[in-house]
Backbone bond lengths (Angstrom), bond angles and torsions (degrees), N, CA, C in turn:
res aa  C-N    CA-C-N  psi(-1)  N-CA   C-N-CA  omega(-1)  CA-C   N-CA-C  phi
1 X - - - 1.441 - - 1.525 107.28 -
2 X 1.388 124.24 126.15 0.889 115.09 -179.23 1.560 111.36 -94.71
3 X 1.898 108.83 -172.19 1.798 107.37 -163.75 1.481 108.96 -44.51
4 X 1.780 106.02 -50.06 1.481 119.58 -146.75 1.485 102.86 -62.70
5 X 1.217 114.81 -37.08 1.405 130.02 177.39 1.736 110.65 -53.47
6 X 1.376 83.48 -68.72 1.912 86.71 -177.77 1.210 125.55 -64.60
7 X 1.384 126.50 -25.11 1.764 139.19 132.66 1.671 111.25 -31.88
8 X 0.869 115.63 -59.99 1.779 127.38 -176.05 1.855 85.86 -66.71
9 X 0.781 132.10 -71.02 1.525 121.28 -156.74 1.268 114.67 -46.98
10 X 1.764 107.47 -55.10 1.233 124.08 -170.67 1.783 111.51 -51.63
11 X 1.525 100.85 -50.61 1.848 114.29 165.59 1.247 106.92 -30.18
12 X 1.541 110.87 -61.16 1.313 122.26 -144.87 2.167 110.41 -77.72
13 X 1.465 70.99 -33.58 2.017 73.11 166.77 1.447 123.20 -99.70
14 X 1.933 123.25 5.77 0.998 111.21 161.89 1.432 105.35 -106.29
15 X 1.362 124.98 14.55 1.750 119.26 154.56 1.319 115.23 -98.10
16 X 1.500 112.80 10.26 1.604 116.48 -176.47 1.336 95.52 -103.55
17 X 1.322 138.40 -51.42 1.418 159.10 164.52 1.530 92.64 -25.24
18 X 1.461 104.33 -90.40 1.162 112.49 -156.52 2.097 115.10 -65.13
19 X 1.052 101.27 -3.50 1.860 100.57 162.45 1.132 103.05 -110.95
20 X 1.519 139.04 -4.51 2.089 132.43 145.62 1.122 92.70 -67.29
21 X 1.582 149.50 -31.65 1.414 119.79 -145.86 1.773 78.26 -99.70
22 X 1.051 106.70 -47.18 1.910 89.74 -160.67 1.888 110.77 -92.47
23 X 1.636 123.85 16.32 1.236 112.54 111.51 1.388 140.67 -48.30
24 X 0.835 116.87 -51.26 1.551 120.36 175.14 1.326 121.53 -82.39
25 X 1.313 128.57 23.17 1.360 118.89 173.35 1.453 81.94 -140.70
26 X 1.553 161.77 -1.96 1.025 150.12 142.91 1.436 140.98 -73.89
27 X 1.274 161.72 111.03 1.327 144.46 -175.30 1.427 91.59 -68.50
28 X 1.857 95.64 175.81 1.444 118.78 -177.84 1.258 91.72 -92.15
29 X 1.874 112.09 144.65 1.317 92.42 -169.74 1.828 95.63 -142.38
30 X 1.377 111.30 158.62 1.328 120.82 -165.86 1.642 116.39 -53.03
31 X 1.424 147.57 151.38 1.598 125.73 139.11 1.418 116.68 6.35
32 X 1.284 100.78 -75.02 2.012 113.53 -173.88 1.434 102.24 -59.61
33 X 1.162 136.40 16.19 1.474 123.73 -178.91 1.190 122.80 71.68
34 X 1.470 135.96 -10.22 1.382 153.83 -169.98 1.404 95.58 -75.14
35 X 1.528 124.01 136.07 1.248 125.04 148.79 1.787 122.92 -59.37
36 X 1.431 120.09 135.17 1.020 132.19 -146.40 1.972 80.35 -89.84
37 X 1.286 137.58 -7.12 1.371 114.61 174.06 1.655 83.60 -173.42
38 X 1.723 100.98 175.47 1.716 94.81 -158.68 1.903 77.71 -145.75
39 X 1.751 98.26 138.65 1.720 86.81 -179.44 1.345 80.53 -114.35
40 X 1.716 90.79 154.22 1.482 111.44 -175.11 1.671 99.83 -141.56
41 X 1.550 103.00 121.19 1.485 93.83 161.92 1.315 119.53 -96.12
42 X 1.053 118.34 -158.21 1.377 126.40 179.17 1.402 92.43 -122.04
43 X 1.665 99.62 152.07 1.813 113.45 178.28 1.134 112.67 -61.97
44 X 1.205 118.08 144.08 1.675 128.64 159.94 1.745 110.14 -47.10
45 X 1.391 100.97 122.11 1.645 102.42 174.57 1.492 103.18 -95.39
46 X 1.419 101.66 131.63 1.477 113.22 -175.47 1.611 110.36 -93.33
47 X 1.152 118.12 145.09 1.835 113.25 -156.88 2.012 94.47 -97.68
48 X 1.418 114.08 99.12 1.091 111.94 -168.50 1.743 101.93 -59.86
49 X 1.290 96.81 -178.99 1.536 102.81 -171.85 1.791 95.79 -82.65
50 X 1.574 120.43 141.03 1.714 112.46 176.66 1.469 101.39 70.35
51 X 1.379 124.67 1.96 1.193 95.58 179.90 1.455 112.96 -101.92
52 X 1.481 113.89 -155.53 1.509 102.64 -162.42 2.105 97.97 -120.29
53 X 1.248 94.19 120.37 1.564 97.28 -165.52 1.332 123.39 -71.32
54 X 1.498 125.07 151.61 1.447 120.01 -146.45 1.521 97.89 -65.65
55 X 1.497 133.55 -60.37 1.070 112.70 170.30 1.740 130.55 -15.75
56 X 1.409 108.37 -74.38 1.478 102.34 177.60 1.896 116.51 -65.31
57 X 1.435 107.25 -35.38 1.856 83.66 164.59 1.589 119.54 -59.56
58 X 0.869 110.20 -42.41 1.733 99.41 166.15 1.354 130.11 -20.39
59 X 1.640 94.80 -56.25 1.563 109.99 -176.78 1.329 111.74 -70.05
60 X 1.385 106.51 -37.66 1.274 110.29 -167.05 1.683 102.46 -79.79
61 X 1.412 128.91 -23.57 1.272 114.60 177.00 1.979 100.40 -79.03
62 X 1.228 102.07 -32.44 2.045 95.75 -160.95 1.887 84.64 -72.85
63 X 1.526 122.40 -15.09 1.932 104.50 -178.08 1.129 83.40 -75.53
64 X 1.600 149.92 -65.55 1.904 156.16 -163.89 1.152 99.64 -25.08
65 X 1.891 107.31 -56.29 1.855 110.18 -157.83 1.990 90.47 -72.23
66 X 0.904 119.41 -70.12 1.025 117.80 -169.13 1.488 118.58 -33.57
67 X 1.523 118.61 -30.17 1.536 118.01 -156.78 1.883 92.59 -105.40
68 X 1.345 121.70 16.80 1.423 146.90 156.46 1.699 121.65 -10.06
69 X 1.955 73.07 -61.68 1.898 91.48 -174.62 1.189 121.86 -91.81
70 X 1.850 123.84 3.93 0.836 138.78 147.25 1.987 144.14 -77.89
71 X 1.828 75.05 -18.26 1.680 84.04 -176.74 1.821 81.86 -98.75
72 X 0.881 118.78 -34.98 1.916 121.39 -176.71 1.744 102.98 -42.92
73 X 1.811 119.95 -12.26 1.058 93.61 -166.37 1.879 103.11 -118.15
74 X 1.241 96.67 11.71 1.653 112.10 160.02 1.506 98.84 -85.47
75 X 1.254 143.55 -65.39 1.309 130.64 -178.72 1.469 111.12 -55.43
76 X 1.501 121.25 -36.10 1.661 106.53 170.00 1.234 133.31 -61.29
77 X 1.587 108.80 -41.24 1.252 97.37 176.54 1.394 118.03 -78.65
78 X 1.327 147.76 3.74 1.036 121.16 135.27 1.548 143.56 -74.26
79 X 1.443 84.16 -27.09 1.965 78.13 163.97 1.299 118.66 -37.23
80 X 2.034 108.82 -68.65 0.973 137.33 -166.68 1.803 97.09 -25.37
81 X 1.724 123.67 -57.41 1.174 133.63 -151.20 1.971 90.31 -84.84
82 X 1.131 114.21 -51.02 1.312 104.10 163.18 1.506 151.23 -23.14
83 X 2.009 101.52 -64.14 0.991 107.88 172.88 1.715 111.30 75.44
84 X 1.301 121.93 14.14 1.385 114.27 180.00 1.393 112.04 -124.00
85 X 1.280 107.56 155.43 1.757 101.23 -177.21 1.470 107.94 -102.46
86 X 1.429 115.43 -22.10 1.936 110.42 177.94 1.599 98.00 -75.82
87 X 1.319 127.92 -6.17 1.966 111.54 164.42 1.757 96.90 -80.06
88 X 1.597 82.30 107.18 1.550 111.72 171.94 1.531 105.96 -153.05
89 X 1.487 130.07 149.33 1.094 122.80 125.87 1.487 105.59 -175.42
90 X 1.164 121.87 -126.26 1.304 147.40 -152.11 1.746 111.12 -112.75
91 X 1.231 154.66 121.94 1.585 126.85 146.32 1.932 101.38 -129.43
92 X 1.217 91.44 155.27 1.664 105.52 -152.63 1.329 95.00 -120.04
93 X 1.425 137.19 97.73 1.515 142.42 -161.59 1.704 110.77 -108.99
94 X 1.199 129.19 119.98 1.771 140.53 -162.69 1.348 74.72 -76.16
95 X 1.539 127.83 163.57 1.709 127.72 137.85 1.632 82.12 -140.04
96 X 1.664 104.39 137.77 0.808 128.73 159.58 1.934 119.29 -94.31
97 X 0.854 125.01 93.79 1.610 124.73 -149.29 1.624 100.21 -113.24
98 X 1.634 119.04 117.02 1.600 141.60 168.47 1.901 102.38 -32.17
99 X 1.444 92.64 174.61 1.375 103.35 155.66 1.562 114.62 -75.40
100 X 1.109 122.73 -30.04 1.541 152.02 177.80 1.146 108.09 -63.55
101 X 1.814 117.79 -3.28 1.361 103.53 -158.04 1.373 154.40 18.85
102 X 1.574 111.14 37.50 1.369 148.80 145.72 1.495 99.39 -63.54
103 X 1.399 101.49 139.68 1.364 120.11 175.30 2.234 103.66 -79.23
104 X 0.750 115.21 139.50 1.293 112.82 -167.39 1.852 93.38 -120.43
105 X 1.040 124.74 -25.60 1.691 115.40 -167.44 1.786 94.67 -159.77
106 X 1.138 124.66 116.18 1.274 111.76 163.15 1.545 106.88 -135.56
107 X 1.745 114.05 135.82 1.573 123.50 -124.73 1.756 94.71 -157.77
108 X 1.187 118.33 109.64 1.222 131.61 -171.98 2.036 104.38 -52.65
109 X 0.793 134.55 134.89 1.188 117.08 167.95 1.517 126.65 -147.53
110 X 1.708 94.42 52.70 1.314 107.75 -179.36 1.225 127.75 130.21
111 X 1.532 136.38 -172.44 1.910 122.61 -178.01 1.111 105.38 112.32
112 X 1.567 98.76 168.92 1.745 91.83 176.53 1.624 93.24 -115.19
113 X 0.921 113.40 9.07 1.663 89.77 174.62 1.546 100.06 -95.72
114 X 1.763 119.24 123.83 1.046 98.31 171.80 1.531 100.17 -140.62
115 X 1.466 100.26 122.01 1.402 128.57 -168.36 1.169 105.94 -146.70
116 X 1.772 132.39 118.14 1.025 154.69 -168.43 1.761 99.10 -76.81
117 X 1.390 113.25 -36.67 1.989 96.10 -174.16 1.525 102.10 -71.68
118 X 1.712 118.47 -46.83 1.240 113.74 177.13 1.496 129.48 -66.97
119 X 1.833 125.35 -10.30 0.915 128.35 157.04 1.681 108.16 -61.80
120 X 1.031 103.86 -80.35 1.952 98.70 -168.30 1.340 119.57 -67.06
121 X 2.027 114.61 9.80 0.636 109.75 153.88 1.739 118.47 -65.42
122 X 1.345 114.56 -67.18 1.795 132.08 170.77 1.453 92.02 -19.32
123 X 1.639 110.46 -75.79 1.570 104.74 -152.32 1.494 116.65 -52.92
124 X 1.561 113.01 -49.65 1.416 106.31 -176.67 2.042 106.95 -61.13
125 X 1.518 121.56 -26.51 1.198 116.11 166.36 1.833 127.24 -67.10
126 X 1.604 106.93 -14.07 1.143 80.96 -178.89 1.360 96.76 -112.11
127 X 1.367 122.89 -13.11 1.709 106.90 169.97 1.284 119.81 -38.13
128 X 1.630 109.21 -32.18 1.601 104.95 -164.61 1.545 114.94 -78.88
129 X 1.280 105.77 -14.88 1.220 116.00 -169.64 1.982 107.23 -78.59
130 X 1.899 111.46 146.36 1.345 106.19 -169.03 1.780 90.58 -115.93
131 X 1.417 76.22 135.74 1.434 93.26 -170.23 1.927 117.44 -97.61
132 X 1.011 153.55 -126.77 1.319 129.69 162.17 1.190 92.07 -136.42
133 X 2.026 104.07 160.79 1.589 102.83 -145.86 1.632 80.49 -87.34
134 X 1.564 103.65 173.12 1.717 129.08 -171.81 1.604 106.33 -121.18
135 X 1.367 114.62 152.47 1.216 113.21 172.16 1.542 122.28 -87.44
136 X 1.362 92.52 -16.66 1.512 116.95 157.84 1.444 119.27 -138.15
137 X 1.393 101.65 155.14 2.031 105.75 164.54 1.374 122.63 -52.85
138 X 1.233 119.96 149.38 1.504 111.51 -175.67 1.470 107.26 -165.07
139 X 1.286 120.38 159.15 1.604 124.77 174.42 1.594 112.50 -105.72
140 X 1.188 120.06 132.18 1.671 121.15 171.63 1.658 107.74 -121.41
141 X 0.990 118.03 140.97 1.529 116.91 -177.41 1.580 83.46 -128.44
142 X 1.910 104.04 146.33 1.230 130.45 -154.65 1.995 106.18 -157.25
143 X 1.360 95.17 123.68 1.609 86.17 -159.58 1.939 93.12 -99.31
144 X 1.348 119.54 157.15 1.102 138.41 175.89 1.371 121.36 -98.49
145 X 1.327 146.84 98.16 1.483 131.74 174.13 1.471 125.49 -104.35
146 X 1.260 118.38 128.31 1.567 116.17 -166.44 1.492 111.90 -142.20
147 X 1.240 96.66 136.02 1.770 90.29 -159.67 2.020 89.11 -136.79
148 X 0.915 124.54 172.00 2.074 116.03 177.12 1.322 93.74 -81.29
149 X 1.235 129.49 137.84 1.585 149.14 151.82 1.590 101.68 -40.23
150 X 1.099 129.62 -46.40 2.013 145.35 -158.66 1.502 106.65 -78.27
């Protein structure tokens, strides 16, 4: 290969470089100059000390969703005695959860539904529930939504 050649190559892969590098650090972007979409992550969650790590809150929220149709039947039976369709809302339950993953404290902490039978209904329902063991103790808060099926 001679110079002219290996001069020409070298050109030719630092104008290839440099329009890969500033594809990728630009979006595609509208007429108006606007990027046509904007990526956004979410922050890095930092694993506090004692706390309960995202892996295991996971579990512990997808066991919550699952155990659904069981807490659904502390909010039913009071409807049932009710009879009203605006008892709806929200309740927002602390669990304080062992290494044992035993619930150790479970503590209303907020919502708009606020009804004392369906509160201690949840708590005495989710104490019973076994949660997966931790390498440490930790708190997860888990919100409830209940609206009439009718």
């Amino acid at each position: 290969m001679n110079r002219n050649s290996t001069v020409w190559m070298v050109v030719l892969c630092a104008a290839l470089a440099a329009s890969l590098a500033s594809c990728a650090e630009t979006a595609p972007q509208q007429p108006s100059g606007e990027p046509l979409y904007t990526i956004v992550r979410p922050p890095e969650q930092e694993s506090k000390a004692g706390g309960i790590p995202p892996d295991k809150e996971a579990e512990i929220q997808l066991l919550l969703q699952q155990r659904e149709t069981s807490a659904r039947r502390c909010y039913q039976d009071v409807l049932n005695e009710k009879h009203d369709r605006a008892f709806q809302g929200s309740v927002k339950v602390l669990i304080s959860i062992q290494t044992s993953g035993k619930a150790s404290a479970v503590k209303i902490a907020g919502g708009t539904l606020n009804d004392k039978d369906v509160h201690d209904c949840l708590i005495e329902l989710i104490k019973d529930f076994e949660f997966p063991q931790l390498a440490a103790a930790g708190d997860v808060q888990y919100e409830f939504r209940f609206r009439p099926q009718y």
